[in-house]
C-alpha positions as CSV (number, residue, x, y, z in Angstrom):
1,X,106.9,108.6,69.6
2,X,104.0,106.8,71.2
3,X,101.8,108.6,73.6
4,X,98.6,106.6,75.0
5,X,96.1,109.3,74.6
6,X,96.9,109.0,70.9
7,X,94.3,106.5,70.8
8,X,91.9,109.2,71.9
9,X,92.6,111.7,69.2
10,X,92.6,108.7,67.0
11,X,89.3,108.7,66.9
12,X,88.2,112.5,66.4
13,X,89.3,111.3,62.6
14,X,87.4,107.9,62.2
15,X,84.3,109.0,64.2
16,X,84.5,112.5,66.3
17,X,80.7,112.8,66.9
18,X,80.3,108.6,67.6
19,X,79.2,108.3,71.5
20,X,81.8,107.8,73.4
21,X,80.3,108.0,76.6
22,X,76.9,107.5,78.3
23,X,76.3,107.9,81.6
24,X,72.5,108.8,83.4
25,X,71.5,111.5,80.8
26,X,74.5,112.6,79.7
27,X,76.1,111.7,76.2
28,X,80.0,112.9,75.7
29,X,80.8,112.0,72.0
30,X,84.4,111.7,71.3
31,X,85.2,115.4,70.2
32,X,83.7,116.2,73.1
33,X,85.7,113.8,75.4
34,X,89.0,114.4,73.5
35,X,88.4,118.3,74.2
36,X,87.8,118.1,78.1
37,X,91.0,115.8,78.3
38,X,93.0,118.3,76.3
39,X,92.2,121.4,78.6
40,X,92.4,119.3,81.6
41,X,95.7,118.6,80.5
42,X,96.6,121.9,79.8
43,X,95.7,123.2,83.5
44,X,97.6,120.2,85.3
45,X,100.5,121.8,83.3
46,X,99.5,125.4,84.9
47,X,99.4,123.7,88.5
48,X,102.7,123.0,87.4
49,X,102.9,118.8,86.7
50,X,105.3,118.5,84.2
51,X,106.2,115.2,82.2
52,X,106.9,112.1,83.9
53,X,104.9,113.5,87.1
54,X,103.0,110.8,89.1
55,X,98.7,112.1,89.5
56,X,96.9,109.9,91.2
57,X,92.8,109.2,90.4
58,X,91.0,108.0,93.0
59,X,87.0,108.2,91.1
60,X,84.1,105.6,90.3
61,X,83.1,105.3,87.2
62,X,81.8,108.4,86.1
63,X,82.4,110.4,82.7
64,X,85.2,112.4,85.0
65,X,87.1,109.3,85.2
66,X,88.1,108.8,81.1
67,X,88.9,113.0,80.8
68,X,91.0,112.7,83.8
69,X,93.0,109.6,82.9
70,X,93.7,111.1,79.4
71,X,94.3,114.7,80.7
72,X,96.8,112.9,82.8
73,X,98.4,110.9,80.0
74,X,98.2,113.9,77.0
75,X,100.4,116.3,79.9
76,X,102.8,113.7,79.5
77,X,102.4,112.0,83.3
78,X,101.3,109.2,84.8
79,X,98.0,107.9,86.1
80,X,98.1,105.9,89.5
81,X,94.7,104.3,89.8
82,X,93.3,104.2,93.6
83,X,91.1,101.8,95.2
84,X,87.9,104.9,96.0
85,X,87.3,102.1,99.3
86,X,91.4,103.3,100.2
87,X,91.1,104.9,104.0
88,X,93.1,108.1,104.8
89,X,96.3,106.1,105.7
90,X,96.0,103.6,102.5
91,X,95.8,107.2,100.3
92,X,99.0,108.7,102.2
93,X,100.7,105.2,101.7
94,X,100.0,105.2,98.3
95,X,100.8,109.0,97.6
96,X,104.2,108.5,99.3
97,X,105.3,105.4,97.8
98,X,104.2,106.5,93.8
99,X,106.1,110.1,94.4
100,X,102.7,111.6,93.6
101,X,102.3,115.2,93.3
102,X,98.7,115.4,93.0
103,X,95.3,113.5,93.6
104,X,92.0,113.7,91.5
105,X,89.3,112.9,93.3
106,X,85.7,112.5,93.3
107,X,83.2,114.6,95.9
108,X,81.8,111.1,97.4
109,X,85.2,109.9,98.6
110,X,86.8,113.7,99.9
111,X,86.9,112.7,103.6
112,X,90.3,109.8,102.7
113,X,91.5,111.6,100.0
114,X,91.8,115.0,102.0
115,X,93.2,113.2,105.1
116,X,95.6,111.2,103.0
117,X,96.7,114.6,101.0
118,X,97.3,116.7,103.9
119,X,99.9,113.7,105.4
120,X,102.2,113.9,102.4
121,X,103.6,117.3,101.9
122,X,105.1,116.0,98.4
123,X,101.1,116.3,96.6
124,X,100.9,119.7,96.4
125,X,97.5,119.5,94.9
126,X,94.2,117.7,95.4
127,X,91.3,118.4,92.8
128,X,88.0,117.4,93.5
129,X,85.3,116.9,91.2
130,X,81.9,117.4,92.3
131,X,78.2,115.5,91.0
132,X,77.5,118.7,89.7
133,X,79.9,120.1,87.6
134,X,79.7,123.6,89.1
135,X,78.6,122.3,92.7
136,X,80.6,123.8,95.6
137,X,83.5,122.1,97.2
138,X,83.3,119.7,100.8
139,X,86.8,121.0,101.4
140,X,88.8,124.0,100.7
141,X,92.6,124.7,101.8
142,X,95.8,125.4,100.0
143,X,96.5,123.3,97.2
144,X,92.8,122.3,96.9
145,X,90.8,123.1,93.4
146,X,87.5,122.3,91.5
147,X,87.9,120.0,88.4
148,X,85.7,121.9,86.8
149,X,88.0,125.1,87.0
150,X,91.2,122.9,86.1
151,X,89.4,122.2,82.6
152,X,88.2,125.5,82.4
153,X,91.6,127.5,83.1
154,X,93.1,124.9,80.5
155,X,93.7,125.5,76.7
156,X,92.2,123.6,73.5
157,X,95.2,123.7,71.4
158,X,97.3,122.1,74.1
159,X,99.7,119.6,72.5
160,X,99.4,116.0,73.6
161,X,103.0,116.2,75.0
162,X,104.9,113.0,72.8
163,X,106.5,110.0,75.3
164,X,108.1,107.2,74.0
165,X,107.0,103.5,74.0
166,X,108.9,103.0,77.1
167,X,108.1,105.9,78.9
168,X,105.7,104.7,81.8
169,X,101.8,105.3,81.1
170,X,100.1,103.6,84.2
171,X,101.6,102.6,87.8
172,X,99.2,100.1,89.3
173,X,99.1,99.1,92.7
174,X,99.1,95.7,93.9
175,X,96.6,94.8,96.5
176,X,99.1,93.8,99.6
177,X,98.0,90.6,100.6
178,X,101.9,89.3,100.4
179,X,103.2,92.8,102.3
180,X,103.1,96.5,101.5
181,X,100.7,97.2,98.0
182,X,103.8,97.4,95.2
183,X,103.4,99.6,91.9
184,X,103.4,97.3,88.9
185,X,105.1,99.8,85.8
186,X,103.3,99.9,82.5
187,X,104.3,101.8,79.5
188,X,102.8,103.8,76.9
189,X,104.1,100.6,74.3
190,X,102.7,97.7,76.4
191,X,99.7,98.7,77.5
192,X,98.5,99.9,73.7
193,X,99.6,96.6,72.5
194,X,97.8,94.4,74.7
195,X,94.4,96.0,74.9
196,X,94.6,96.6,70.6
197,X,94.5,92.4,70.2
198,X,92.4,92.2,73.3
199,X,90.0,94.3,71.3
200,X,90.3,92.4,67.6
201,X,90.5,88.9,70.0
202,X,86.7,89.4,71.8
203,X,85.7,91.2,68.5
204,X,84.7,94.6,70.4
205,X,83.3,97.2,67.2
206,X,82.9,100.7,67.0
207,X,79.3,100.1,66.7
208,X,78.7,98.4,70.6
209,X,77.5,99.7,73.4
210,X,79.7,98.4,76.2
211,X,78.0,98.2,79.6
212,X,81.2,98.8,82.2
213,X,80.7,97.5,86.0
214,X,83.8,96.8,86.6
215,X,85.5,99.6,88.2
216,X,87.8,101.7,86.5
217,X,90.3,102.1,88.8
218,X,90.6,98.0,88.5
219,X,93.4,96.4,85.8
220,X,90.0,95.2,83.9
221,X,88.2,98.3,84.3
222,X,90.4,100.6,83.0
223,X,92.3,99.0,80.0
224,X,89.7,96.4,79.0
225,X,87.6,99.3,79.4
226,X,88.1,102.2,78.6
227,X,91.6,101.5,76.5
228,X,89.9,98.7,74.4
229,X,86.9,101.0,74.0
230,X,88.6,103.7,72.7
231,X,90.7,101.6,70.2
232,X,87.7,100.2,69.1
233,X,85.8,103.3,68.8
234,X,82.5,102.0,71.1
235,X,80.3,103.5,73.9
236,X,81.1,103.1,77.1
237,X,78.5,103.0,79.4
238,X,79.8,102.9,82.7
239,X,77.9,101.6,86.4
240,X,79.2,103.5,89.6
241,X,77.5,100.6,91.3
242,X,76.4,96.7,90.2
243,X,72.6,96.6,90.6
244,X,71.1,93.6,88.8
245,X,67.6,95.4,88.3
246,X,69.6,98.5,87.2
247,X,71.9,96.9,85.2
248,X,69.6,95.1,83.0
249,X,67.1,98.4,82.7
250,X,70.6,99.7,81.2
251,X,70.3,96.7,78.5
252,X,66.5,97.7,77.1
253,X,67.1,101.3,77.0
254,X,71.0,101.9,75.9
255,X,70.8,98.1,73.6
256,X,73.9,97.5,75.4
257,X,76.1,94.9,73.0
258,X,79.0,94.3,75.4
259,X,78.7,92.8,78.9
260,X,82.2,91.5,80.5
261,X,82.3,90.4,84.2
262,X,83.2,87.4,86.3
263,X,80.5,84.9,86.2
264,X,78.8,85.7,89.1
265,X,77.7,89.3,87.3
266,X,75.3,86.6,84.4
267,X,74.5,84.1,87.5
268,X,72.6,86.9,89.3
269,X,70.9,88.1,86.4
270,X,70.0,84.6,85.2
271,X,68.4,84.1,88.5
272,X,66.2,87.2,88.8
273,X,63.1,86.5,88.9
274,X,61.7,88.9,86.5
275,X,64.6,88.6,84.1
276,X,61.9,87.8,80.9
277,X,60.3,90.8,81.6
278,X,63.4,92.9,80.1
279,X,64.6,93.1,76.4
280,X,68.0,91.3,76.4
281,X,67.6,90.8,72.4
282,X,70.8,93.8,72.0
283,X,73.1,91.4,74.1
284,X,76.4,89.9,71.8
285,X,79.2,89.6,73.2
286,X,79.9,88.3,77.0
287,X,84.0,87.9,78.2
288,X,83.9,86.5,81.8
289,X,86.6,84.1,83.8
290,X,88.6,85.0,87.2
291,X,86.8,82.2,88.6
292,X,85.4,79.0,87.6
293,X,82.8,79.3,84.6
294,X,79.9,76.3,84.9
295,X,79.0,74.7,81.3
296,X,75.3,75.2,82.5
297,X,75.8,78.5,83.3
298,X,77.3,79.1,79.6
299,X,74.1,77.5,77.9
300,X,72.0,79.9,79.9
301,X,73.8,82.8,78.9
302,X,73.1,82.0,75.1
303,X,69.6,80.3,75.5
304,X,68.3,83.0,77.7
305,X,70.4,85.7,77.5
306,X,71.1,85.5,73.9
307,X,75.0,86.4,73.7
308,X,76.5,85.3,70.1
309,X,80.0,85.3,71.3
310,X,81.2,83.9,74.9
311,X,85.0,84.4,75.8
312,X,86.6,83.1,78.9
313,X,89.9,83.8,80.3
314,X,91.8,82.6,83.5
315,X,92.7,84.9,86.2
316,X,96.3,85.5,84.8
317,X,95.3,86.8,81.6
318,X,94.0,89.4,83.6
319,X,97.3,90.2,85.6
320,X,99.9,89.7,81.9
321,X,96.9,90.5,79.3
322,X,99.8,90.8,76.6
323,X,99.9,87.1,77.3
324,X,96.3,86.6,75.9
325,X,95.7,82.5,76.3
326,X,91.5,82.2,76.0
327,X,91.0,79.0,78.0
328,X,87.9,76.2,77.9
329,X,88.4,74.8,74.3
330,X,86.3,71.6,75.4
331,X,83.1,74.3,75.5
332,X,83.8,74.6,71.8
333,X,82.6,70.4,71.4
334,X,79.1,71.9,73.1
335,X,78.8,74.2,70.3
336,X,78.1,76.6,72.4
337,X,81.0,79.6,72.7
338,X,83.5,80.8,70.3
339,X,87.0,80.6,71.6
340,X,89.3,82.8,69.7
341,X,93.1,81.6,70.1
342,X,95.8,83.9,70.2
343,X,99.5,83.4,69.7
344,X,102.0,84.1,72.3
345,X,103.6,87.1,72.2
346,X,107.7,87.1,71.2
347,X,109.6,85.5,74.5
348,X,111.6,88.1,75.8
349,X,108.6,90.9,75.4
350,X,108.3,92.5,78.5
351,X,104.5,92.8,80.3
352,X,105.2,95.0,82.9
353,X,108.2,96.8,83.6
354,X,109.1,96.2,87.1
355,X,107.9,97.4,90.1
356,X,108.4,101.3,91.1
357,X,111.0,102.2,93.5
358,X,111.8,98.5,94.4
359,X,115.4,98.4,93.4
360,X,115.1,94.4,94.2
361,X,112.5,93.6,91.5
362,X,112.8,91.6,88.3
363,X,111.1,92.6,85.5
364,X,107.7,90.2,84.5
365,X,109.2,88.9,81.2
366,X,107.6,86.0,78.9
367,X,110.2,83.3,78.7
368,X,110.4,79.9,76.9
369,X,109.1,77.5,78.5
């Protein structure tokens, strides 16, 4: 029995009152997190989601974003991430073709996620959370309810409901450049596997402070986020938005250890002009790729930025991270980035498990090659 959440009570016996969340002047430690997934859970199953129910979460990164996806998972269903930039008609696409019954939203993106909700009679709830946790609603209707009273309404002794390895965790929706967006399947099994070695690959510790812009409802945002966090044990201290000044205020005052993101993310804050004017010393750990990473730009990033550890990836290690193949090895006759090497996984091992509802699909399997 394997249930993703699992990770999250993991951790109410290694470090229950360790940060796991900081976010503007809030701190959520992991008890804390752990019990506002549980009765979030618990009051899906009173709106009546049952195991193996689709919910959609359509949020930026805010704290509601981690207590929702785990809420999701400990009920026993799955999490569809949305794109919060999806119009009304991408959310009723998307609701229609996942067999979703409900959609989490957040108070900044109601107008698309109320207009896709009331095309697809088959969600039968939308629940909204607001900037303030007990701030009124910018829609009400049937079917509509507060976030905050779906975690209130719910138990804390619910039961993390028990899946199986193979059971799906996570749809994720392609991004429809080749025809109509497709959900890619992930289970409970895979996706714990491949975000436990990306964690002990890039060295992430229970002591960091992980600085998170990428977006959570993104494949990096939410696994080598928030999963890897979790198994780790570290803070997350999520962005809603990328603001270079912002961003490196974050740095001084949270001594934020953990800063991944493509390369442009450390161009821009290489090149601001007032970049020596903020304490960069907590910096340690940088993982970047997607795109091409300049040798120039990698000295920078330890001479003035003062990372210990650089990683780089390519673009498809992002798309099959059980497939973890760390890239530039020639960086390593610079002395100037450690490049941890990682074994293929078994041939045969399945990444993802197909696509939903495509009949016509093969399954994304490692072979020999």
């Amino acid at each position: 029995m394997l249930n993703l959440a699992h990770i999250l009570e993991f951790n109410l016996g290694r470090n229950p009152d360790n940060l796991a969340i900081i976010f503007n002047d809030r701190k959520m430690t992991y008890r804390e997190l752990n019990g506002a997934a549980t009765k979030f859970a618990d009051g899906l199953r009173q709106l009546g989601i049952n195991p193996g129910d689709k919910v959609a979460l359509m949020m930026p990164n805010v704290p509601y974003f981690p207590i929702a996806y785990y809420g999701i998972l400990k009920a026993g269903a799955t999490v569809v991430p949305f794109n919060v930039l999806f119009k009304g008609r991408e959310v009723a696409y998307h609701l229609k073709d996942s067999d979703a019954v409900a959609l989490v939203g957040f108070e900044m993106f109601t107008q698309p996620a109320y207009e896709g909700f009331q095309a697809v009679d088959s969600c039968k709830n939308l629940i909204i959370a607001t900037a303030d946790p007990m701030g009124p609603l910018p829609v009400t209707g049937d079917g509509i309810k507060h976030f905050s009273h779906v975690i209130a309404s719910g138990s804390p002794t619910f039961d993390t409901v028990q899946t199986m390895p193979d059971d799906t965790a996570v749809i994720l929706y392609t991004s429809g450049t080749t025809g109509q967006p497709k959900g890619v399947v992930q289970t409970h099994g895979a996706a714990l596997r491949a975000f436990e070695s990306w964690a002990s690959v890039v060295g992430l510790r229970s002591t960091d402070r992980y600085l998170i812009i990428n977006p959570f409802f993104h494949a990096f945002g939410y696994k080598a986020g928030i999963v890897a966090s979790l198994v780790a044990g570290s803070t997350m201290v999520p962005m809603t938005t990328f603001d270079v000044p912002a961003a490196m205020r974050l740095v001084a005052a949270e001594r934020i250890s953990v800063l991944p993101g493509p390369p442009a993310i450390y161009q821009t804050i290489l090149n601001h002009p007032n970049l020596e004017s903020f304490d960069m010393s907590s910096l340690r750990l940088a993982v970047t790729g997607a795109a091409a990473v300049p040798v120039e730009m990698i000295h920078q990033m330890r001479d003035k930025l003062g990372f210990e550890v650089i990683v780089t990836h390519d673009a498809e290690d992002l798309i099959h991270p059980d497939s973890l193949r760390w890239i530039n090895h020639y960086m390593q006759e610079y002395d100037m980035v450690q490049v941890p090497v990682l074994p293929l996984p078994t041939p045969g091992r399945r990444l993802t498990h197909g696509v939903y509802c495509d009949e016509f699909a093969e399954f994304t399997t490692l072979r020999d090659h």
